[in-house]
ROKE-603939 format. One record per atom (N, C-alpha, C): z negated, x, y; residue in three letters. Coordinates in steps of 0.2 Angstrom, whole numbers, plus 5000, padded with zeros to 4 digits. Each point is the difference from the previous one (the first is absolute). Example, Ala and Ser with C-alpha at 12.3 -4.5 7.8 and 13.67 -1.06 7.14 Angstrom:
<sites>
496150664972ALA
500049965006ALA
500050045006ALA
500449985005SER
499950045006SER
499749965005SER
</sites>
This chain:
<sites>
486147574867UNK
499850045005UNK
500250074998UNK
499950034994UNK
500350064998UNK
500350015000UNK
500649964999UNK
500650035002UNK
500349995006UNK
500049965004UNK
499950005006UNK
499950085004UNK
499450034995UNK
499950085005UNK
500350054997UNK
500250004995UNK
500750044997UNK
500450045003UNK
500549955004UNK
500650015005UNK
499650055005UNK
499550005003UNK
499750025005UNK
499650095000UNK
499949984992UNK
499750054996UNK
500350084998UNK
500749955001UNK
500850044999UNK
500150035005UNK
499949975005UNK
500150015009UNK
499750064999UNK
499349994999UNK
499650055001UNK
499950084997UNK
500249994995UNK
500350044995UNK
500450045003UNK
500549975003UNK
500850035004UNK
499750035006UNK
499449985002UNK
500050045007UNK
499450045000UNK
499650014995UNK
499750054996UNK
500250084999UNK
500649974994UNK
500450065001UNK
500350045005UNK
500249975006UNK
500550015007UNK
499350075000UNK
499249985000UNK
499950055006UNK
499650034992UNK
500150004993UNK
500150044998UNK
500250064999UNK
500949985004UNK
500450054999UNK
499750065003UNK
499850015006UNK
499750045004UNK
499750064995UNK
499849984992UNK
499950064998UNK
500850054995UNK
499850055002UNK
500750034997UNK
499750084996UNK
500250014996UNK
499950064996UNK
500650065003UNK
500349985003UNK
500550085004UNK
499550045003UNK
500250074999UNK
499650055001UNK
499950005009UNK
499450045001UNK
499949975010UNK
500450075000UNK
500749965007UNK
500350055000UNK
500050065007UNK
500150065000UNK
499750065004UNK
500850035001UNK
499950025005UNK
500850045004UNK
499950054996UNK
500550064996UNK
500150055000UNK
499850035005UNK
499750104999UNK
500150015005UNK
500550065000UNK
500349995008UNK
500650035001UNK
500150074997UNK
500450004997UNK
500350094997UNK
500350055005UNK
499849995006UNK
500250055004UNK
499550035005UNK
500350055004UNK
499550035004UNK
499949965006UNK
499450055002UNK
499749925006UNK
500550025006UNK
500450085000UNK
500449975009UNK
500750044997UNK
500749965005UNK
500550064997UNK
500050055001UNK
500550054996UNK
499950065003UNK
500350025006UNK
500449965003UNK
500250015007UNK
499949945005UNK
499449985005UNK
499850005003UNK
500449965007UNK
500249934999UNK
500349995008UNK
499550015006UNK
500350015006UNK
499549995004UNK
499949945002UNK
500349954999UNK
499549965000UNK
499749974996UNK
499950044992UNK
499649984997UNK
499349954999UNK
499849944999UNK
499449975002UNK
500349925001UNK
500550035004UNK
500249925003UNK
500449964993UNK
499949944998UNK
500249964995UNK
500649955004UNK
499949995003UNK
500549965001UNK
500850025003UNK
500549984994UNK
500550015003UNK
500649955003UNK
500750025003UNK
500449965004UNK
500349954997UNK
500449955001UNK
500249954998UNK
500550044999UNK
500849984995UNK
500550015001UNK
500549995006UNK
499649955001UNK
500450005008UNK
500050055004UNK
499550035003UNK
499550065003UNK
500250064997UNK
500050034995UNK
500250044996UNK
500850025000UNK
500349954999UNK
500850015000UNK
500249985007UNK
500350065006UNK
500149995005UNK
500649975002UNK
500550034994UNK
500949995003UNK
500249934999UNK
500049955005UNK
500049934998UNK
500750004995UNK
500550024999UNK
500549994996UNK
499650004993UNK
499550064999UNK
499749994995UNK
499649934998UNK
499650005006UNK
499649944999UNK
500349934998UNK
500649995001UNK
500749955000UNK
500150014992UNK
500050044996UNK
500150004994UNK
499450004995UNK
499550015003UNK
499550004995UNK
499949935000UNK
500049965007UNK
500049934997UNK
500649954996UNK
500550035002UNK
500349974996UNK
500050054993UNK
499750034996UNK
499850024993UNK
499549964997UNK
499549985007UNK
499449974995UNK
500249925002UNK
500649985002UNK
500349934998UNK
500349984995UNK
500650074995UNK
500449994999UNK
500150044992UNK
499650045001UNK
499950054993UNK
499749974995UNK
500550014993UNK
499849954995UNK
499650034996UNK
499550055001UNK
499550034996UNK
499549965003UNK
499949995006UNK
499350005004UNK
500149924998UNK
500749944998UNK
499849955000UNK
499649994995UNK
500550044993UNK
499749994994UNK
499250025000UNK
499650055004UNK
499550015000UNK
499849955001UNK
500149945006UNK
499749945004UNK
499849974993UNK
500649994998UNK
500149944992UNK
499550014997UNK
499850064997UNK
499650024997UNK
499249995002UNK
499850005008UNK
499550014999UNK
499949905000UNK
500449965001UNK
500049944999UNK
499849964991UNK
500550074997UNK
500049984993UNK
499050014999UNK
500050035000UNK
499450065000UNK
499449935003UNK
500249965006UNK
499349955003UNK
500249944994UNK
500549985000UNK
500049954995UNK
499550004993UNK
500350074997UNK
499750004992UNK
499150005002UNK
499750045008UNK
499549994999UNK
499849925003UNK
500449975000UNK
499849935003UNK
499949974992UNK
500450014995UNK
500049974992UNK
499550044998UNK
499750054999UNK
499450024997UNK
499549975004UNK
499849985008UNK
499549995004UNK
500149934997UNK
500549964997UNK
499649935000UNK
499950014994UNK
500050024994UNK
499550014994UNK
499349995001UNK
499550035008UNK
499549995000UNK
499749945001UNK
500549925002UNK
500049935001UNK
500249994995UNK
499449934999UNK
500449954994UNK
500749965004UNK
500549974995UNK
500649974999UNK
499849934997UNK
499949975009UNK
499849925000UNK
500649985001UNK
500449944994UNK
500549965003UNK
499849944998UNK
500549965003UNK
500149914996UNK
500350014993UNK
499849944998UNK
500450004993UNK
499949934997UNK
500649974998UNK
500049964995UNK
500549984995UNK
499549994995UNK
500650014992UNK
500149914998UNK
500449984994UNK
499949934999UNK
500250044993UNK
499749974994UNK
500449994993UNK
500149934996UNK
500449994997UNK
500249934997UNK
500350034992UNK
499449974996UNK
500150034993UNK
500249944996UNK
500349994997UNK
500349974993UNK
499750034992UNK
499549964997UNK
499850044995UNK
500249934993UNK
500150044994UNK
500349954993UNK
499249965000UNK
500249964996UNK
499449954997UNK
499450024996UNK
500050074997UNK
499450014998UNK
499450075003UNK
500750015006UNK
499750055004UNK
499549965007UNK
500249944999UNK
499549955006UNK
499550035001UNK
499549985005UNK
499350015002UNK
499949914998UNK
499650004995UNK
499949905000UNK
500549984995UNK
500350044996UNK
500249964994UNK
500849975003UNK
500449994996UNK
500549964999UNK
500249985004UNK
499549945003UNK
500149955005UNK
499850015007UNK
499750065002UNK
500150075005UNK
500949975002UNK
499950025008UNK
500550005004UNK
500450074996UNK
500850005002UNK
500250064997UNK
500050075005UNK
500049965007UNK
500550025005UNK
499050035003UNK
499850065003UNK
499350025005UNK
500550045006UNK
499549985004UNK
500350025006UNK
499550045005UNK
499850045002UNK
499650055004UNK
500150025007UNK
499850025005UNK
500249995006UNK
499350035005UNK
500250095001UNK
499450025002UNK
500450035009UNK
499549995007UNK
500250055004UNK
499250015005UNK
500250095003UNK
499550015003UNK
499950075003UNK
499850035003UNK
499950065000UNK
499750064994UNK
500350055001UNK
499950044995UNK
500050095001UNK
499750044997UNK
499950055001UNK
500050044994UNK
500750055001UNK
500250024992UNK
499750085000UNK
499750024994UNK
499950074998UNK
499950055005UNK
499449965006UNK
499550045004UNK
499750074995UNK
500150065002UNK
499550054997UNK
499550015005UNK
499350004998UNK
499249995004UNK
500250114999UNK
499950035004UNK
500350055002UNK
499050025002UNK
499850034994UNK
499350035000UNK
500050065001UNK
500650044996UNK
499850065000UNK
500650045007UNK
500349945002UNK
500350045004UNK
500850034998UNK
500549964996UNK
500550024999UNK
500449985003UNK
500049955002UNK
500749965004UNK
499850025006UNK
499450015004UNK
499950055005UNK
500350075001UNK
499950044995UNK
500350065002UNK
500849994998UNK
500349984994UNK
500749985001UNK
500349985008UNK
499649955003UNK
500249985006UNK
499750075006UNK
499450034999UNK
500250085004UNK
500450024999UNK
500350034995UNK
500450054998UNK
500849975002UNK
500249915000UNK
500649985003UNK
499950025007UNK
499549985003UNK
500050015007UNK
500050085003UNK
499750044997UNK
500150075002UNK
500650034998UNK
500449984995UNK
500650005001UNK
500749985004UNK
499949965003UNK
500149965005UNK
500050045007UNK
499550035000UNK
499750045006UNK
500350095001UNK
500050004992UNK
500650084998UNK
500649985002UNK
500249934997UNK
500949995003UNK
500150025008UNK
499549965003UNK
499949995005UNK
500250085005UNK
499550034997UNK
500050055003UNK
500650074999UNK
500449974993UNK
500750044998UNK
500449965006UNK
500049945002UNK
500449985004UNK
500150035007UNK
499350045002UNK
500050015005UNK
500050105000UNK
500150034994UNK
500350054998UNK
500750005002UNK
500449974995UNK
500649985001UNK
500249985008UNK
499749975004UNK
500150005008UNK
500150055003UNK
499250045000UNK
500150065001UNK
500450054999UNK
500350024992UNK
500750054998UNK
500549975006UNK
500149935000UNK
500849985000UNK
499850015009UNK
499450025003UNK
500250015008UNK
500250085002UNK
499550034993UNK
500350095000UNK
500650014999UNK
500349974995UNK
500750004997UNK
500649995004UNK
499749935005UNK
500449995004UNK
500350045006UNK
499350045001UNK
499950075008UNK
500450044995UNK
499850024994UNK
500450064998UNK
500849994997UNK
500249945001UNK
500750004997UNK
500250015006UNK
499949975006UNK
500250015008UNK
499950055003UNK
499650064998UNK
500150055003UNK
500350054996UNK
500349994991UNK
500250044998UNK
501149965001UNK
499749975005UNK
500749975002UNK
500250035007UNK
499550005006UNK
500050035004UNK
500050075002UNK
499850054995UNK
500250054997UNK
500550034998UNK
500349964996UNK
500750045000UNK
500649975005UNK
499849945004UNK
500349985007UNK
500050085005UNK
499250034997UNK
499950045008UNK
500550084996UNK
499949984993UNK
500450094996UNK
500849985001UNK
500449955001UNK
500649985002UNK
500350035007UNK
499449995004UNK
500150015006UNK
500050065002UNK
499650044997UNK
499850085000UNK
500850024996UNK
500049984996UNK
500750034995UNK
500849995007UNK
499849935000UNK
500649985008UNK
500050075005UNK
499650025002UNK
499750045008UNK
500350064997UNK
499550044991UNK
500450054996UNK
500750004999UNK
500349955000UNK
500550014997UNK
500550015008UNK
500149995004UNK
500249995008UNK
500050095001UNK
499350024998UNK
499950075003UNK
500450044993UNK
500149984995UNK
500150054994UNK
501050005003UNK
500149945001UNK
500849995004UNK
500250045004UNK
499550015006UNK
499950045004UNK
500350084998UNK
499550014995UNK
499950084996UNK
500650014996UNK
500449944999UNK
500550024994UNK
500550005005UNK
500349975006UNK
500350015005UNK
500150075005UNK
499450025002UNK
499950065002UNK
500250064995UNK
499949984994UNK
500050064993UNK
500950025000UNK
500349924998UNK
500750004999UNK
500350035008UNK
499850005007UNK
500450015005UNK
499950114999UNK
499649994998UNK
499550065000UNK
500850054996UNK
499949964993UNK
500550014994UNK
500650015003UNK
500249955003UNK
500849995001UNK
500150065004UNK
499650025005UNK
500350095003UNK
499850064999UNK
499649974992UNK
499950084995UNK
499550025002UNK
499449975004UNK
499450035000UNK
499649994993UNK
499949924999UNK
499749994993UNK
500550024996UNK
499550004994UNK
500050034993UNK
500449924994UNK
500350004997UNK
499949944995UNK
499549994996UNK
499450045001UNK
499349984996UNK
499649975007UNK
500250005005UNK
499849985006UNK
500149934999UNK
500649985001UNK
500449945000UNK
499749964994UNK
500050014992UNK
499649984994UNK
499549975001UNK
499550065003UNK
499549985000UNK
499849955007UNK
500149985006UNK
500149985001UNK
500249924999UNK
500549974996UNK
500649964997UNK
499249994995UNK
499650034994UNK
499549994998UNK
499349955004UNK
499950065003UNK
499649975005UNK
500249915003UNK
500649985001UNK
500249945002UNK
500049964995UNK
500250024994UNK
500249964994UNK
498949974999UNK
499950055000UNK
499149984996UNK
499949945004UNK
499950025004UNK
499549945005UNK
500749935000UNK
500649995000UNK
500549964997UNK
499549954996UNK
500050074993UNK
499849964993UNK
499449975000UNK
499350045005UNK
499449975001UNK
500049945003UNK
500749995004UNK
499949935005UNK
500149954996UNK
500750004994UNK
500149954996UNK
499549994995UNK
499550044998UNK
499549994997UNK
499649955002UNK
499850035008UNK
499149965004UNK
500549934998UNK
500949995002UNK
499949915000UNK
500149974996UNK
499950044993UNK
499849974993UNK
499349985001UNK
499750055001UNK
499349985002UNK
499849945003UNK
500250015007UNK
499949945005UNK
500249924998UNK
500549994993UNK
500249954999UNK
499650004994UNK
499950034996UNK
499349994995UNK
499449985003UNK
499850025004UNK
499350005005UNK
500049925003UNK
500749965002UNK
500249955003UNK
499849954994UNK
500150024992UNK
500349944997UNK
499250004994UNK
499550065003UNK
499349984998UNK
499749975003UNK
500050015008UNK
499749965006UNK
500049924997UNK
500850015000UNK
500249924997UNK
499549974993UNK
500150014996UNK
499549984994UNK
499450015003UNK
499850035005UNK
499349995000UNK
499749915005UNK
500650035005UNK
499749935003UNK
500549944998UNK
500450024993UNK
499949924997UNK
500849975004UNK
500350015005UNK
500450005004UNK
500550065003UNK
500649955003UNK
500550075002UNK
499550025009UNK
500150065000UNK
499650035006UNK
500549955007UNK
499549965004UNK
500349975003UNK
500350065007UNK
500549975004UNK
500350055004UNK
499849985008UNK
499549965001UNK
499849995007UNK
499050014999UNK
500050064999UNK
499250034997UNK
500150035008UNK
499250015001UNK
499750015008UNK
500550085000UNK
499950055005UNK
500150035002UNK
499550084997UNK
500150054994UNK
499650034998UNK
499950085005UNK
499150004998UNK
499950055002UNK
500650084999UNK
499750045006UNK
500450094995UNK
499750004997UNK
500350034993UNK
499850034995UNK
499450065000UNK
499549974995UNK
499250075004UNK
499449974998UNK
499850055002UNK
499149994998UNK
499949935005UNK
500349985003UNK
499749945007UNK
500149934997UNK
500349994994UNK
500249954996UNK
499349984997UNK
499550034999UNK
499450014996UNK
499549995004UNK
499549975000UNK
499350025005UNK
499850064997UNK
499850065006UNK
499950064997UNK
499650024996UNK
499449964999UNK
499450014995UNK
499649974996UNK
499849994997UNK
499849944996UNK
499050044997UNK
499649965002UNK
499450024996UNK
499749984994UNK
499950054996UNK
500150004994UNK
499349984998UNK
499450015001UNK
499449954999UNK
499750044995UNK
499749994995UNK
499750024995UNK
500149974993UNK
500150054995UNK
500049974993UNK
499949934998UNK
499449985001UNK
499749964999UNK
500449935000UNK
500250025007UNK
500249925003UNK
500749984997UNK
500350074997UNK
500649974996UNK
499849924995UNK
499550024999UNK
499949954993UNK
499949935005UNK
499950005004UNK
500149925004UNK
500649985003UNK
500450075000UNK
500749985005UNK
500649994993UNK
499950054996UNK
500750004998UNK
499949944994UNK
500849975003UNK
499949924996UNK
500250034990UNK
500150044999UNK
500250044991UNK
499450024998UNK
499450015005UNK
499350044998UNK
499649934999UNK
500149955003UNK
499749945001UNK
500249954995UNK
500650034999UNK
500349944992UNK
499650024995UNK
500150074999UNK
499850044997UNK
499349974996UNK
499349995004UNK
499849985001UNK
499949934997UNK
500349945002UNK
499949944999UNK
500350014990UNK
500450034999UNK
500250004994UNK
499450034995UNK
499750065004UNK
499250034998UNK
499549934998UNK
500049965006UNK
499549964998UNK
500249934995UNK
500649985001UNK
500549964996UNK
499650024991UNK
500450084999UNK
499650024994UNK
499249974997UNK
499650045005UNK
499549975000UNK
499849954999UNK
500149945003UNK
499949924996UNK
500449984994UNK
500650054998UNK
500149964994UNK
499550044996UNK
499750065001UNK
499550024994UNK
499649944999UNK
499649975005UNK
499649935001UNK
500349974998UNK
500649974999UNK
500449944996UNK
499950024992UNK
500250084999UNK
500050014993UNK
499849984997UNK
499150035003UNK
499249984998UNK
499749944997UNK
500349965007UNK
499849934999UNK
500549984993UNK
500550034997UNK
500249964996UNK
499750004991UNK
499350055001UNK
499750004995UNK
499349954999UNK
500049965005UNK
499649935000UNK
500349965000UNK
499649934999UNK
500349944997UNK
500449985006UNK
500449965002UNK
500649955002UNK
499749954998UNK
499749965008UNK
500049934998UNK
500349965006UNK
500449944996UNK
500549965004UNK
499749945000UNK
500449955007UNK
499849934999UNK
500649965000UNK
499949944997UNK
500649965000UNK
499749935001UNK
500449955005UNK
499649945002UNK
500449965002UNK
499749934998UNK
500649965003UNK
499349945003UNK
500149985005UNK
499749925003UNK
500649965005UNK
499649934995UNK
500549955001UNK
500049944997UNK
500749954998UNK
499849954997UNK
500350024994UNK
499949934995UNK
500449994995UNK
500049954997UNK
500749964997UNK
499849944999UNK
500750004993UNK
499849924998UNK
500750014995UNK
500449925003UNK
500050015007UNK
500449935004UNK
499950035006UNK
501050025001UNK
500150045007UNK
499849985006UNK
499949905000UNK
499949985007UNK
499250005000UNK
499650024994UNK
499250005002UNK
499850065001UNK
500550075001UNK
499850074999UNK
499550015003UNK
499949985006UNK
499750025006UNK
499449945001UNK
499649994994UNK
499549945002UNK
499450065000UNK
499649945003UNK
499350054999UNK
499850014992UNK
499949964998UNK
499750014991UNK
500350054996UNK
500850025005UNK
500550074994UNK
499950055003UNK
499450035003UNK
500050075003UNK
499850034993UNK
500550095002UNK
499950044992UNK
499950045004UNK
499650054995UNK
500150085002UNK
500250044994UNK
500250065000UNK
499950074995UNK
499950045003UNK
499650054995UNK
499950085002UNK
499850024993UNK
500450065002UNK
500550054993UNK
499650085004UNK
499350024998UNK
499950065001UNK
500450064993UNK
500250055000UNK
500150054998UNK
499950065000UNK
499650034995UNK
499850065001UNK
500450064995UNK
500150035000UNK
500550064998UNK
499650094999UNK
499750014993UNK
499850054999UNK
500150064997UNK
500250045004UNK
500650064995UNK
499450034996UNK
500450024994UNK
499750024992UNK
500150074998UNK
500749984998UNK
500250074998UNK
500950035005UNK
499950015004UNK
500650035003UNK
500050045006UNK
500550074996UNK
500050055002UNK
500450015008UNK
500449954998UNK
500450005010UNK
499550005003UNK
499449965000UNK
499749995006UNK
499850075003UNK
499650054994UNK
499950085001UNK
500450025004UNK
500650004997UNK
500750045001UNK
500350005008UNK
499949925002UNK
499949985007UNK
499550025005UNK
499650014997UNK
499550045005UNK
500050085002UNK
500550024994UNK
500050075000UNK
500550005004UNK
500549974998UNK
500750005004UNK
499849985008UNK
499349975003UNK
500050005005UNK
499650055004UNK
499450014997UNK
499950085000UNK
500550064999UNK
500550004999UNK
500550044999UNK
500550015008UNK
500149925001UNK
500550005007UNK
499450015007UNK
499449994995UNK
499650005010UNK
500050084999UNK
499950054996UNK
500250084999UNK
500850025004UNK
500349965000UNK
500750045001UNK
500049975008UNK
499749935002UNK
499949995007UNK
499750055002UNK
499450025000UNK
499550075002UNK
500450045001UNK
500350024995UNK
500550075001UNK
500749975006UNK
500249954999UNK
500749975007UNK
499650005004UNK
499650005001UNK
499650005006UNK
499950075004UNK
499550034994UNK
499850085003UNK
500950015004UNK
500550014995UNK
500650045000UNK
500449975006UNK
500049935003UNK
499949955007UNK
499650075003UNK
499549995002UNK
499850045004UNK
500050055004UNK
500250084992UNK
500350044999UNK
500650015004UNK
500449964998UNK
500849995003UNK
500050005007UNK
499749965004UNK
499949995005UNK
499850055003UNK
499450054998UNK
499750045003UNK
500750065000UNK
500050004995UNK
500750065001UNK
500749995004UNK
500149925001UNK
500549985005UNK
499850025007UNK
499349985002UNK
499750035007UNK
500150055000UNK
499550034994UNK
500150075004UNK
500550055000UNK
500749984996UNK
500550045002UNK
500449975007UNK
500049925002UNK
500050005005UNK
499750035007UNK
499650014997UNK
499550045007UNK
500250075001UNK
500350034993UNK
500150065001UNK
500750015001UNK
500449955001UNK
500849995002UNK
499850015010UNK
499649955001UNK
499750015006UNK
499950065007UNK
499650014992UNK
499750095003UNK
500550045002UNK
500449994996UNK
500650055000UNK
500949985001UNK
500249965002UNK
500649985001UNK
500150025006UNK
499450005005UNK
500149995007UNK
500250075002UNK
499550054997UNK
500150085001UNK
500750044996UNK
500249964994UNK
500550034999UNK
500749975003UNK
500049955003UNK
500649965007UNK
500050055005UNK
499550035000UNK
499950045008UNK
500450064998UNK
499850034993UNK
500350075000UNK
500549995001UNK
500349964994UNK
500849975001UNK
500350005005UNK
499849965004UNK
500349995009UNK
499950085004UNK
499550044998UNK
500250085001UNK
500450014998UNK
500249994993UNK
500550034998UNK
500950005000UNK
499949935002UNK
500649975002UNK
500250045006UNK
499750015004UNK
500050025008UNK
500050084997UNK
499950014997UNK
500250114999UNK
500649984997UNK
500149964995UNK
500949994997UNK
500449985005UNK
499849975004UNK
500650015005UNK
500050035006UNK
499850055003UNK
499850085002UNK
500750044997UNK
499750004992UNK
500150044997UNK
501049995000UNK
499949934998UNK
501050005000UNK
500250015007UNK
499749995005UNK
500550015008UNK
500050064999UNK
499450074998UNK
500250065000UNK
500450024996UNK
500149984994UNK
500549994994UNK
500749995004UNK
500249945003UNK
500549995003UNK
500250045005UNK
499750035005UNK
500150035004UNK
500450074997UNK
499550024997UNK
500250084993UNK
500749975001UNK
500149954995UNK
500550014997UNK
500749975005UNK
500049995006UNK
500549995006UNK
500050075001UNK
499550015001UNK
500150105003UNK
500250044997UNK
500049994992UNK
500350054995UNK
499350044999UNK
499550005001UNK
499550044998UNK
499949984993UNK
500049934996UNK
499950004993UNK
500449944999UNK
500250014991UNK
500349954997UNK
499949924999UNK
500249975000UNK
500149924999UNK
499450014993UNK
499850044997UNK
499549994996UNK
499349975002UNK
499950035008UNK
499450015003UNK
499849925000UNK
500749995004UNK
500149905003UNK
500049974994UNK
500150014995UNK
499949954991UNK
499650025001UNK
499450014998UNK
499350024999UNK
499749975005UNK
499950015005UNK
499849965007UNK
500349935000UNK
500549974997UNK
499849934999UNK
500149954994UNK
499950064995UNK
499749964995UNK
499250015001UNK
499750035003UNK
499350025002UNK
500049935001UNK
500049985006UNK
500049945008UNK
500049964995UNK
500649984997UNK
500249944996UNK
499649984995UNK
499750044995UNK
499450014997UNK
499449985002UNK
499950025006UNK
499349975003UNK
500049975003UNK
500649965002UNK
500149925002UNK
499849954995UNK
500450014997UNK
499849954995UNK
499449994996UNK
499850084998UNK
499250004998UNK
499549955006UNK
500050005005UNK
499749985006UNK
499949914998UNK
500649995002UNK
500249934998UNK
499649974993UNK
500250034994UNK
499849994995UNK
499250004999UNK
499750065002UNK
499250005002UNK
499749955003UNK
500349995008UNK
499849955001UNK
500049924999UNK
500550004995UNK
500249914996UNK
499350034994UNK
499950044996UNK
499350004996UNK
499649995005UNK
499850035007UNK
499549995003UNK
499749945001UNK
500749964999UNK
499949935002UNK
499749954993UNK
500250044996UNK
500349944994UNK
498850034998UNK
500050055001UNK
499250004999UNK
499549985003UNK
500250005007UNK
499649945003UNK
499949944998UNK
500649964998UNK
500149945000UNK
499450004992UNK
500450064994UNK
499549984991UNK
499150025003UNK
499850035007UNK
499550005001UNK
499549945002UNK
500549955002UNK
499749945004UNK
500049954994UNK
500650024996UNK
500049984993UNK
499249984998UNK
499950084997UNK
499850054997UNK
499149995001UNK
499949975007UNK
499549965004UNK
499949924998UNK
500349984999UNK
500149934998UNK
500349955006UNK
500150045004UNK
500649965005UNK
499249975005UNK
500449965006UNK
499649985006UNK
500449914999UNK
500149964998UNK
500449955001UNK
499549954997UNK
500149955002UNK
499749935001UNK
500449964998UNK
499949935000UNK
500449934996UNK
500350005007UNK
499750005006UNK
500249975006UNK
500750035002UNK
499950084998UNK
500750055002UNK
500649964997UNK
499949984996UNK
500649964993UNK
500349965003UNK
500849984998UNK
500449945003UNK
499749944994UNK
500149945002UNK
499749964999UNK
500149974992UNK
500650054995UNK
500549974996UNK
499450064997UNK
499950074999UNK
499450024998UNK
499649995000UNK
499549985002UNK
499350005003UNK
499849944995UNK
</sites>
């Protein structure tokens, strides 16, 4: 009858420990608190509101919205993130069964040949023993009291959840990357065009100059400068389509594929490509939205349970090992009732003198310090990316404007420049100056406003973006 209760006894022992584990020596863990101020310094109006627009919403020029999904199909960064956060559930699937024992079948046979003086029974002892055990069995369960293979398995699983949340960092970039490689492509589309129109009127001017010339009104510094004037904007054009072709062949590597050529129909170039404003919320709420603040985090507390693994590894380890079943030494009788066996093999393991285990501790004490500080410095970063956003904001809008004043008095300026210089009241000097003025602040215009764009877009970044698994094509998601 006592052994009989044994096998059960061992049962009971095994499901003892389960809800022993529940005790853990990892320190009780506490958020940092934030390293920054409590509001930016520049102030959206609609500061308060947390919720922001989906990528969809957000990006208005359907051409655009046509490549960003094909990036988050085909970009081979954003797949290897996927793999990763894949790699990242398995390994915590392998730490998480540590805290189950490893029940399988099992059966062995041995067939010994032993000489004549090594018999059990002498001489006349058969030579040949035969053995023959099968049954269920449970190999080197650790009874998990203080809690090790507990935090081991927190700490896989919150990294798991850091993957997780780089994966959707890496989403993020590659939807800003994708606006900003596209409008630093449509950008030098729109300074090609502006150079086309310049270069037409600069024709114009060397035409009139040479007719000027040819019956000895102009000067030959007339004519030069003029022939000058034509040549630049020339050289500027073969420039923008070096541009334009480099701009083409990063688009390309981002979305992973050649840029297809039956894409929707894109907005004009401009602020109407963006949704005009974006509410920027409060400090605070960064640490719930941006998914690098939130890894950041999970690797914080990740730390934090191995200290608790460390700990526990200054207590004893004890393991079980077990086997129930039969055993017989005649393979057609294995399975009678009279040949039922068991074993059970407890093991206990008490460290004495060794100094890794210290060293371990400190070394985990050491990483949860460096996580505190990736985390404050997560925060930090974040706060500074907002708020230079906000203050791109504040001010891109009012410096477009003056611009646009200023473009409209450069061209003022060169009709009366022109005019002088048909009437002979002043030199082809007046007219170079007046359109290198224009031309100057055309393209300043343009180029301003491709940054106006490109900081909206690191602002929504910068926010932690508005996008959902639902927005995603189905190969992402």
């Amino acid at each position: 009858m006592m052994n009989r209760r044994l096998p059960a006894r061992a049962l009971a022992i095994s499901a003892l420990s389960l809800a022993l584990g529940a005790c853990s020596l990892a320190p009780t863990y506490h958020r940092p608190q934030a390293p920054i101020p409590d509001r930016f310094p520049v102030v959206a109006a609609e500061a308060g509101q947390a919720e922001l627009p989906s990528w969809r919403d957000f990006f208005r020029d359907p051409r655009l919205q046509a490549l960003v999904e094909l990036a988050l199909k085909n970009n081979r960064d954003l797949r290897i993130a996927v793999d990763r956060v894949e790699e990242a559930r398995a390994q915590f699937g392998i730490v998480q069964s540590d805290r189950l024992p490893t029940i399988g079948a099992m059966g062995s046979g041995q067939i010994t040949r032993a000489p004549a003086d090594m018999r059990n029974g002498g001489a006349d002892a058969s030579s040949v023993s035969r053995s023959y055990t099968a049954g269920v069995g449970m190999t080197a369960f650790e009874l998990d009291f203080f809690g090790r293979v507990r935090n081991l398995s927190e700490a896989a699983y919150q990294s798991y959840l850091s993957t997780d949340q780089a994966r959707r960092t890496v989403q993020l970039g590659l939807i800003a990357q994708t606006a900003e490689a596209y409008f630093r492509l449509r950008s030098a589309q729109v300074l090609h065009g502006l150079m086309e129109q310049t270069l037409e009127a600069r024709k114009g001017t060397l035409d009139l100059v040479q007719s000027r010339f040819d019956v000895g009104v102009a000067s030959d510094l007339d004519l030069a400068q003029a022939q000058a004037q034509y040549d630049t904007v020339r050289a500027d054009q073969i420039a923008t389509e070096r541009a334009m072709a480099q701009a083409g062949n990063a688009l390309q590597l981002i979305l992973g594929m050649p840029v297809p050529d039956d894409l929707p129909e894109p907005l004009p170039f401009g602020r109407e490509q963006l949704l005009p404003s974006l509410p920027a919320g409060l400090p605070s709420q960064l640490l719930e939205r941006r998914p690098d603040i939130v890894g950041a985090e999970h690797d914080l507390m990740a730390a934090n349970a191995q200290i608790g693994a460390a700990r526990a590894a200054f207590f004893p380890r004890i393991s079980l090992t077990g086997l129930l079943g039969f055993a017989s030494p005649d393979l057609d009788a294995l399975f009678g009732g009279s040949h039922r066996y068991w074993q059970f093999s407890p093991q206990i393991q008490m460290p004495l003198f060794s100094g890794g285990i210290k060293g371990n501790l400190d070394l985990a004490k050491a990483r949860s310090n460096i996580a505190v500080s990736a985390y404050e410095k997560a925060i930090q970063t974040a706060f500074r990316e907002v708020a230079d956003g906000l203050a791109g904001e504040a001010t891109y809008s009012r410096q477009l404007d003056a611009l646009r004043a200023t473009e409209e008095s450069a061209l003022r300026a060169l009709k009366l420049a022109q005019i002088r210089y048909e009437t002979g009241v002043d030199s082809f000097l007046q007219v170079q100056s007046a359109q290198i003025a224009l031309y100057g602040v055309q393209q300043q215009f343009i180029l301003l406003g491709t940054d106006a764009l490109f900081n909206r877009v690191e602002l929504y970044k910068a926010l932690g973006g508005g996008w959902s698994a639902d927005d995603l094509p189905e190969e992402a998601a």
